[in-house]
C-alpha positions as CSV (number, residue, x, y, z in Angstrom):
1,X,21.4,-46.3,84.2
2,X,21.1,-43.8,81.0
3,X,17.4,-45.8,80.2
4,X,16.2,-45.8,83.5
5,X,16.9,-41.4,83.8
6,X,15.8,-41.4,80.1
7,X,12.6,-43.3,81.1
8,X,11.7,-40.7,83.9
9,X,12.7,-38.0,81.6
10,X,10.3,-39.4,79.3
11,X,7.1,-40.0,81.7
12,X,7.9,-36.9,83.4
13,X,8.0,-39.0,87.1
14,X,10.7,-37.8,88.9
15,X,9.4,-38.6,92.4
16,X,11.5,-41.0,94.5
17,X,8.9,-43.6,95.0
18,X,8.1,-44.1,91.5
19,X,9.4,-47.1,90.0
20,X,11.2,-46.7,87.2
21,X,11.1,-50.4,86.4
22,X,7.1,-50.1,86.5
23,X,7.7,-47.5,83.7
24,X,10.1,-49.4,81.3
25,X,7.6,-52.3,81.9
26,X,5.2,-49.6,80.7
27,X,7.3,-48.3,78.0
28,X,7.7,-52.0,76.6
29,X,11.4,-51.1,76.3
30,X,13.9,-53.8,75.8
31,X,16.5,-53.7,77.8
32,X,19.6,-52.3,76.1
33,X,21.4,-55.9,76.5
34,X,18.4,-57.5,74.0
35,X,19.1,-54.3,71.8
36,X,22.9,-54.9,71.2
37,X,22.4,-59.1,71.1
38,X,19.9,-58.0,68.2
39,X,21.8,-56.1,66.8
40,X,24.7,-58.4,66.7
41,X,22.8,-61.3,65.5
42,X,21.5,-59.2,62.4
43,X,24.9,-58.2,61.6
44,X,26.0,-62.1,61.8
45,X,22.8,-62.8,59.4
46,X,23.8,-60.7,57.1
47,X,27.4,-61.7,57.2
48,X,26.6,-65.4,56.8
49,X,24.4,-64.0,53.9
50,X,27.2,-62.0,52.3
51,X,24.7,-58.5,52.0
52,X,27.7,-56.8,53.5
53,X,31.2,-57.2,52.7
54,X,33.2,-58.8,55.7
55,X,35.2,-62.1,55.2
56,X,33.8,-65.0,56.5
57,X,35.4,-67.8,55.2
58,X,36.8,-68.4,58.8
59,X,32.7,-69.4,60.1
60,X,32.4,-72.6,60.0
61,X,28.4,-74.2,60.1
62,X,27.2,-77.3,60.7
63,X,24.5,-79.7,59.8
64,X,21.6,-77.9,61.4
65,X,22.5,-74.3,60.6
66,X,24.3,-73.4,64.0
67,X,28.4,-72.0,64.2
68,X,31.6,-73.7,65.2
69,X,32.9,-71.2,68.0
70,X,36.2,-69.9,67.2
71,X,39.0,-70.7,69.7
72,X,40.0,-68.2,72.1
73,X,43.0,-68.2,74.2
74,X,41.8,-64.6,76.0
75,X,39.3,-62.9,77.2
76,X,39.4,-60.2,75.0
77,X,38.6,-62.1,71.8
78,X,36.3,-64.6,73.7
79,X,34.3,-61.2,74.0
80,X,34.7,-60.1,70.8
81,X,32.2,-59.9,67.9
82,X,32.4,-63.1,66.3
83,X,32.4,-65.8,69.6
84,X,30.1,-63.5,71.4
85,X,27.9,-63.4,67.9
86,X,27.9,-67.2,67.5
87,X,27.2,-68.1,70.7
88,X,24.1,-66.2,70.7
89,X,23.3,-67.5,67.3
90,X,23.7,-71.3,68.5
91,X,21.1,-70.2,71.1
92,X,18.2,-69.1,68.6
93,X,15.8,-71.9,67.6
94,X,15.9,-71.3,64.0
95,X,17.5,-69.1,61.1
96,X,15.1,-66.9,58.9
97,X,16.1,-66.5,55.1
98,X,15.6,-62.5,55.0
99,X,17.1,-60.1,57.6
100,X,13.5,-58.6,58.4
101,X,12.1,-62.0,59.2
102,X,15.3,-62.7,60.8
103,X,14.6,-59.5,63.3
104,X,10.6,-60.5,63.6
105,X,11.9,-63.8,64.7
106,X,14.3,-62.2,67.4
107,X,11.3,-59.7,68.2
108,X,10.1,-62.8,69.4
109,X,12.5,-65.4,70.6
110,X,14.1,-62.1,73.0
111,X,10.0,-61.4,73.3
112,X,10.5,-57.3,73.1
C-alpha cells in the first residue's frame, strides 16, 4: 500500500484510472517482499561468513552448500529469522563467495 501511494507521489499521477501497477512496472521497483528476502539472505551470507558477529554454530550445512532447517514447534519461530532465512537460502541455485556478488546474484535469481 505505502509503494503504490509512494509510486503516484512519485510520477505525479493521481488520477483514478491510472494504474499504479503500470508505474511500478515503470519504476522497475521490486516489490518490498524481494527487498526484505534480499535483505535477509545477505544478512545469512554474511553470518555463514562470520563478517558480523552473530553465533552460528547452531546452522548446520550440507554437502552442496544448502541449510538444515531448524525445528520449530510454533509459528512464531517457524517465521522467524533463521527458518524463514534458510528456507529462502535452500531455494537459491548457488552461493557467491563475496556479499556484493552474492547481491548481484539475487539481483538476478529475484530478477529486480
Amino acid at each position: 500500500m505505502v509503494q503504490r501511494s509512494a509510486a503516484r507521489y512519485v510520477q505525479n499521477d493521481y488520477h483514478y484510472t491510472s494504474s499504479v501497477t503500470n508505474m511500478l512496472r515503470e519504476l522497475k521497483w521490486s516489490t518490498l517482499e524481494q527487498r526484505r528476502n534480499q535483505a535477509s539472505l545477505t544478512m545469512l551470507h554474511k553470518i555463514h561468513n562470520k563478517q558480523v558477529n552473530v553465533d552460528h554454530s547452531h546452522l548446520t550445512t550440507t554437502r552442496n552448500n544448502k541449510f538444515l532447517i531448524p525445528h520449530s514447534n510454533t509459528k512464531h519461530h517457524m517465521n522467524s529469522f533463521f527458518p524463514r532465512a534458510i528456507r529462502l537460502w535452500n531455494e537459491l541455485p548457488t552461493d557467491a563467495p563475496t556479499v556484493p556478488a552474492f547481491a548481484s546474484g539475487l539481483n538476478k535469481f529475484y530478477a529486480f
